[in-house]
PLY file of the C-alpha trace (Angstrom):
ply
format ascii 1.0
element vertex 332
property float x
property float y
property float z
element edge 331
property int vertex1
property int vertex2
end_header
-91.28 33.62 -53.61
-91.70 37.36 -54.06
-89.75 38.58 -51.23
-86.23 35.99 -52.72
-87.08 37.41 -56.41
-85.51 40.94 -57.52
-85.11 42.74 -60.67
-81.54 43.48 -59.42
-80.48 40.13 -57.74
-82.17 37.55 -60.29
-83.56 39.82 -63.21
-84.06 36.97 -65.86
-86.12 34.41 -62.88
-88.12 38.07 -61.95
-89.35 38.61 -65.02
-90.94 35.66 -65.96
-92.33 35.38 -62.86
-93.85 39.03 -63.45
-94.97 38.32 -67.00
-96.74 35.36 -65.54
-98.23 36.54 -62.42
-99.72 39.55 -64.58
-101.12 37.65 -67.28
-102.88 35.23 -64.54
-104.03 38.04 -62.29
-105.42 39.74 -64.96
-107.61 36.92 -67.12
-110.40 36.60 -64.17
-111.19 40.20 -63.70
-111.32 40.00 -67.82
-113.89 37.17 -67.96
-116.17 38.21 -64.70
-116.41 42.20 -66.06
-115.73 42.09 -69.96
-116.47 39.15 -71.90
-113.98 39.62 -74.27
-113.67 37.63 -77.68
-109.94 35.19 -77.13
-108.04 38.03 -79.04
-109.08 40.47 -76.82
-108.31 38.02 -73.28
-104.96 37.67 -74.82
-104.57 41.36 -75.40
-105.49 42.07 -71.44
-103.47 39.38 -70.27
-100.33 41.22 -71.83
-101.70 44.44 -70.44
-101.77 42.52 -67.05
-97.87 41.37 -67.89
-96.92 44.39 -68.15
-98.49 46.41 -65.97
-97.02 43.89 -63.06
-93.72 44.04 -64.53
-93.40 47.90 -64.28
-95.54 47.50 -61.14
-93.19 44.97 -59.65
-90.36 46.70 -61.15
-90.35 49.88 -59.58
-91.95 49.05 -56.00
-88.76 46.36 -55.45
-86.42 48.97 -56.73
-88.07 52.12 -54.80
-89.77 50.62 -52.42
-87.12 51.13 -49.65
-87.37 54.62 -50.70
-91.38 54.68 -49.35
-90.18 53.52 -46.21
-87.96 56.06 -44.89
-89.20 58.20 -42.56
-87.85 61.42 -40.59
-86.23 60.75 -36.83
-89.07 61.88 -34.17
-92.22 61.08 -36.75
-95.06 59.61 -35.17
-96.47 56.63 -36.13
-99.38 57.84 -37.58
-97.21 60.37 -39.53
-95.18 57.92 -40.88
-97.70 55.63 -42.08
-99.15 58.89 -43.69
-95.69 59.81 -45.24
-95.88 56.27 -46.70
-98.86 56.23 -48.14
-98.31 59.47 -49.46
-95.07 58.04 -51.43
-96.81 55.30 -52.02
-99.77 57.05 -53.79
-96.69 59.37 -55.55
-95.29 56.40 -56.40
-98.09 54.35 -57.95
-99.20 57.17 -60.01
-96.13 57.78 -61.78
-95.44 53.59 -62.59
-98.89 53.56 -63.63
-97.97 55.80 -66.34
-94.99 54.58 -67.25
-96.80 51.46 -67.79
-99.58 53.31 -70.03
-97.10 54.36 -71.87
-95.39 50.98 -72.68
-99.04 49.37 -73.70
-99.45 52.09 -75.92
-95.61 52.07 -77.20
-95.67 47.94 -77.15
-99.16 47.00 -77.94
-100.77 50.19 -79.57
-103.21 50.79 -76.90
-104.36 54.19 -75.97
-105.71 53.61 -72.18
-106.51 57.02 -71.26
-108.38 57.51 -74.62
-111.58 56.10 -72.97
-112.02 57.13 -69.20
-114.07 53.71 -68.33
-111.17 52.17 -69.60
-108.63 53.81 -68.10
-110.18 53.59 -64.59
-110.55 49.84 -64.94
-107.17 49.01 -66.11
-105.70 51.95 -63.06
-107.61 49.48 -60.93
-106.55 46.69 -61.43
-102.79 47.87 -62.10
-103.55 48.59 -58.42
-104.98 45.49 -57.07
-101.50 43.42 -58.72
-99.13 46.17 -57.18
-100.80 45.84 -54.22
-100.70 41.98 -53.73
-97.29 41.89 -54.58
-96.68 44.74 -52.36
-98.35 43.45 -49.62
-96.44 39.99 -49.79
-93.25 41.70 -50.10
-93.86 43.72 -47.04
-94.97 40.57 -44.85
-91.58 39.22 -45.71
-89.72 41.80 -44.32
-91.68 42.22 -41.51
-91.15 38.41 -40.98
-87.68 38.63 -41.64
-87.60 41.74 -39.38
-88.89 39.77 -36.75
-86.39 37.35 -36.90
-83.46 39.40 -36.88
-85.14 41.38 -34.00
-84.96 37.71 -32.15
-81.90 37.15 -33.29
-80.55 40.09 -31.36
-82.81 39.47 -28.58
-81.28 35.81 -28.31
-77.99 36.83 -28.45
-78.78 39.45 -26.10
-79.72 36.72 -23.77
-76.82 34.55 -24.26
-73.94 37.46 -23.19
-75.67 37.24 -20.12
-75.74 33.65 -20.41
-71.86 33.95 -20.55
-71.72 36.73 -17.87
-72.86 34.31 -15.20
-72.44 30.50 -16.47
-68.90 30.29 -15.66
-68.82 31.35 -12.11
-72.23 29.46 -11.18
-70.71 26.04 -12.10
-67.28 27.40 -10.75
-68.92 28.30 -7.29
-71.23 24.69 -7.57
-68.09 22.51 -8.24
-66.26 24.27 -5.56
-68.45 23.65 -2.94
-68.50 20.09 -3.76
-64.70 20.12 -3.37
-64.97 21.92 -0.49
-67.52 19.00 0.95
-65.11 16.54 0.00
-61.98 17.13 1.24
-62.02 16.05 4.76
-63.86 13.22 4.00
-62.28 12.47 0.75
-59.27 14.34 -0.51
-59.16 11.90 -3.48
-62.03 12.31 -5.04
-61.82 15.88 -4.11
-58.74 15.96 -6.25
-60.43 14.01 -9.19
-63.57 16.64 -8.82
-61.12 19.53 -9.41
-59.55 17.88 -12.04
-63.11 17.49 -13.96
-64.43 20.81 -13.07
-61.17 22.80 -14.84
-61.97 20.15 -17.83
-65.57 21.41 -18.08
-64.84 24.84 -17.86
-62.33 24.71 -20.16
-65.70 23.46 -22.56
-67.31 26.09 -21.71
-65.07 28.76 -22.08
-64.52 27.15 -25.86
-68.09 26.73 -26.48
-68.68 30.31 -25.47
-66.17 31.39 -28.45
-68.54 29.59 -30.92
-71.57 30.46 -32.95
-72.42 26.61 -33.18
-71.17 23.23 -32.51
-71.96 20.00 -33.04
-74.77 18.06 -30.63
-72.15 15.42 -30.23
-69.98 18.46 -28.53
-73.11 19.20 -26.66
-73.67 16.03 -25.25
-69.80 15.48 -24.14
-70.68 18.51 -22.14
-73.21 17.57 -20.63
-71.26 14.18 -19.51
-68.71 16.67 -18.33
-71.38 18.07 -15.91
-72.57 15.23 -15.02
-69.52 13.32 -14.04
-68.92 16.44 -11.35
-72.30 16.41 -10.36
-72.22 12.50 -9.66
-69.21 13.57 -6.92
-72.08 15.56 -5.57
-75.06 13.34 -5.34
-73.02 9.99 -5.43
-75.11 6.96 -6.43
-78.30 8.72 -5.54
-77.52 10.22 -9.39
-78.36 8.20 -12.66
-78.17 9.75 -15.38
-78.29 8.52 -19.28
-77.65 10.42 -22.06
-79.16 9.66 -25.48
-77.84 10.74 -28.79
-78.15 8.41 -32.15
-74.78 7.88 -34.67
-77.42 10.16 -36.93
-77.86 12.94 -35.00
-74.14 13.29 -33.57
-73.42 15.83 -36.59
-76.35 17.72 -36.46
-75.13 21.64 -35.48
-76.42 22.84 -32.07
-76.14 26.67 -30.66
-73.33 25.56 -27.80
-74.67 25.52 -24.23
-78.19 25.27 -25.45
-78.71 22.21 -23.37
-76.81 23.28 -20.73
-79.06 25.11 -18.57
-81.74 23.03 -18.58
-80.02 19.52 -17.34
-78.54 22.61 -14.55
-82.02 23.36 -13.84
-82.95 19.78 -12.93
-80.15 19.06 -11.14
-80.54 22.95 -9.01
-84.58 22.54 -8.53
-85.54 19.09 -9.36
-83.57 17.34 -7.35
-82.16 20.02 -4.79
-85.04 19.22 -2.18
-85.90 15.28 -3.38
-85.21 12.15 -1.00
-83.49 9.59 -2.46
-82.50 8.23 -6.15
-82.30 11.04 -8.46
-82.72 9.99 -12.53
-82.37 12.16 -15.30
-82.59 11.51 -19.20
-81.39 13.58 -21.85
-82.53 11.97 -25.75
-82.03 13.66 -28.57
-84.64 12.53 -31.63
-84.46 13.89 -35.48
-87.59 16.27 -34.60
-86.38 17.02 -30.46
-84.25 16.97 -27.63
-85.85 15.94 -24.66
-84.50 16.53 -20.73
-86.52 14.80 -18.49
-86.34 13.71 -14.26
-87.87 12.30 -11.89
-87.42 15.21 -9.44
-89.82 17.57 -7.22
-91.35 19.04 -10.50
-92.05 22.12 -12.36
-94.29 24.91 -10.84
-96.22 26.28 -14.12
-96.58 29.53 -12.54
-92.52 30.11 -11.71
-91.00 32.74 -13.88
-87.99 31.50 -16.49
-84.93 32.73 -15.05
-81.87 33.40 -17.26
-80.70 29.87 -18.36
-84.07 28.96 -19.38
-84.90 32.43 -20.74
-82.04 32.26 -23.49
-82.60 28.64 -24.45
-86.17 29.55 -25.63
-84.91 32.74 -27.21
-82.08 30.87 -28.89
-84.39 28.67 -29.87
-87.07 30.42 -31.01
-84.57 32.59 -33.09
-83.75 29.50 -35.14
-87.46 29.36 -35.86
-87.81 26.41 -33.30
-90.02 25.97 -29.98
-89.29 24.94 -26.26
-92.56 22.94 -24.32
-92.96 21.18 -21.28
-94.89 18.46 -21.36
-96.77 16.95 -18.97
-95.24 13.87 -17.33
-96.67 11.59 -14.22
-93.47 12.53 -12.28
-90.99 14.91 -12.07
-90.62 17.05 -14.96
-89.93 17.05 -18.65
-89.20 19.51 -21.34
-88.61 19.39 -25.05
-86.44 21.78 -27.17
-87.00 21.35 -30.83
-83.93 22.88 -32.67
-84.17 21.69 -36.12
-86.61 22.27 -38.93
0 1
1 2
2 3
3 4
4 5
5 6
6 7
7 8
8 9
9 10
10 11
11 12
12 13
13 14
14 15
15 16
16 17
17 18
18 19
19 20
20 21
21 22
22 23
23 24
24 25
25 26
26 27
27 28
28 29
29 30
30 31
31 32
32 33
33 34
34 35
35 36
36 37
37 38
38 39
39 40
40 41
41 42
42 43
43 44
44 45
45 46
46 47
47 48
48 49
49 50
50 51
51 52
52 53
53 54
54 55
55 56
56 57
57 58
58 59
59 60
60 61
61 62
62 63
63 64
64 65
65 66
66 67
67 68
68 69
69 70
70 71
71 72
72 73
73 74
74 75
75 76
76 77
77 78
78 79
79 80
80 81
81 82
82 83
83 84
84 85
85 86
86 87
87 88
88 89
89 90
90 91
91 92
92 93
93 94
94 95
95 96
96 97
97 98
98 99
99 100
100 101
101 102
102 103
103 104
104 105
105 106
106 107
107 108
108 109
109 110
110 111
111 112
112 113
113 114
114 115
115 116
116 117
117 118
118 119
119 120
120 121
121 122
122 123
123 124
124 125
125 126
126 127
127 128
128 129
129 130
130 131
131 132
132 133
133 134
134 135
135 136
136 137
137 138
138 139
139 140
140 141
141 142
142 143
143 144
144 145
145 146
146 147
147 148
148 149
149 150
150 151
151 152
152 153
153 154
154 155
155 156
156 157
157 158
158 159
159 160
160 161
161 162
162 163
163 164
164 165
165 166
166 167
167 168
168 169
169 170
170 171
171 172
172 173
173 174
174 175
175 176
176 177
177 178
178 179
179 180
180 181
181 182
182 183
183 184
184 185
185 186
186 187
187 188
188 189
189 190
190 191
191 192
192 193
193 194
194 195
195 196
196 197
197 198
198 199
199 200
200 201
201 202
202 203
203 204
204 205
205 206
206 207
207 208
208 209
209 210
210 211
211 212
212 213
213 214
214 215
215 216
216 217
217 218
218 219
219 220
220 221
221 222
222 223
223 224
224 225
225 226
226 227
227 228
228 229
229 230
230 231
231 232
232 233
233 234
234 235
235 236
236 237
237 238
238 239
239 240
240 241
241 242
242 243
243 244
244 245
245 246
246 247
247 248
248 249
249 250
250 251
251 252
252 253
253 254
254 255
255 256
256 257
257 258
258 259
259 260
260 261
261 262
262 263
263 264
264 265
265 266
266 267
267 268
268 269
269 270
270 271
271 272
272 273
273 274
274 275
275 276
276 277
277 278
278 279
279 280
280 281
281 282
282 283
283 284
284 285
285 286
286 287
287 288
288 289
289 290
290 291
291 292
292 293
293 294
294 295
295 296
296 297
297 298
298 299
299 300
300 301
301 302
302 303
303 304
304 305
305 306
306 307
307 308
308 309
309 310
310 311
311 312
312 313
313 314
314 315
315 316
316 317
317 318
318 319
319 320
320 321
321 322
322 323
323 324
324 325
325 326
326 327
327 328
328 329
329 330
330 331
């Protein structure tokens, strides 16, 4: 809440939010330490208002000013530069803010040095809190963007070898087929240049919809079935509901590949994979050789959990009696 409200950005929803959050913050350090009589727990609640408006104020509009630091500064000597703005900082709102009790409400704070302490104090302890939440959303939001880039990182190199691997895969099945089947052969080249012409669009897109995805993946599938033949069933699950839904493209991509590559590369006989897409999941799952929990992620698999995780969702891999399963979880 404090990190989306701004005196700049939405000044009237800011400052009731200020008024209120320094009255509140204010009335239990007034009951535990003062006792005051009502008129005097209404009086330091508007002290509270507006030492958090002036408080809030000025850290939202100077804060990114605390944060710049010099190229080549260490961390420590940042963090010292920081706090040393920060304390530069804090000393001069929490005059300002004397000054508008006194101007406002007629109060002299620094007329009585017990007084002025504890209202300094907890002037601090509300800056602080709303400091301190306003700092853990940007971080958090810093984090994101550093996945986003990280993600997207992952996905040029995603493009930079997705194209030929399926090229050189479908290729080799044509090249199986024609002496024993130039027909087919011909029918495999004709579905290979319609999937890569998917992929080349999808790879010009930001997002897509899972319907898209899944026509995709039937793309891939139909050329692998040339491969495997009838030793391949595969069923692909996606509800009227969910058809809509947006998808990063190729998200799903590499992981049906990675069944098809090392689930089923070294496995004797049928060969069944199942891709269902639920409101909270997508789930790829085969009955093929199985996962080895100790295997490093290669590429394909390293970018859909990037991707993923960008977008604030997950990738698992559940455990499953045979073969292997795993679950990406793209939507809130």
């Amino acid at each position: 809440m404090f990190h989306d409200l701004h005196p700049t950005r939405t000044p009237l929803r800011w400052l009731g939010a200020a008024v209120v959050f320094g009255f509140l913050a204010t009335m239990p350090v007034a009951l535990i330490f003062w006792h005051n009589t009502p008129r005097q727990l209404v009086m330091s609640g508007l002290v509270g208002s507006l030492f958090s408006t002036v408080m809030w104020g000025g850290g939202a509009i100077l804060g990114p000013w605390m944060f710049q630091g010099r190229p080549g500064l260490s961390p420590t000597r940042y963090a010292l530069l920081s706090q040393a703005k920060w304390l530069a900082l804090y000393t001069g709102l929490l005059a300002l803010a004397m000054g508008l009790v006194r101007l406002l409400l007629g109060l002299d704070m620094a007329a009585n040095v017990a007084t002025l302490l504890s209202n300094a104090l907890v002037g601090y302890l509300i800056s602080s809190v709303i400091l301190g939440i306003i700092l853990t959303a940007k971080m958090a939001e810093k984090a994101q963007e550093l996945e986003r880039v990280r993600a997207q990182a992952a996905f040029l190199a995603l493009k930079a070898q997705l194209s030929p691997h399926t090229l050189f895969n479908g290729l080799n099945t044509v090249a199986a087929l024609i002496p024993e089947d130039p027909r087919t052969a011909e029918a495999v080249v004709e579905g290979l240049s319609r999937l890569l012409r998917r992929i080349l669009e999808a790879l010009e897109r930001e997002t897509w919809t899972a319907a898209e995805e899944f026509d995709l993946l039937q793309a891939l599938l139909d050329l692998e079935q040339a491969r495997f033949g009838d030793r391949l069933q595969a069923t692909l699950d996606l509800p009227a509901a969910l058809a809509d839904r947006p998808l990063p493209p190729l998200l799903l991509l590499p992981l049906v590949e990675n069944s098809l590559k090392h689930g089923f590369r070294t496995k004797v006989g049928p060969c069944r994979i199942t891709v269902r897409a639920t409101p909270g999941a997508i789930r790829i799952e085969d009955d093929g050789v199985g996962r080895d929990p100790e295997a490093p992620e290669g590429v394909g698999l390293r970018t859909v959990r990037q991707r993923v995780e960008a977008l604030g969702g997950s990738l698992a891999w559940p455990q499953v009696a045979h073969g292997c399963a795993v679950e990406v979880s793209p939507w809130p």
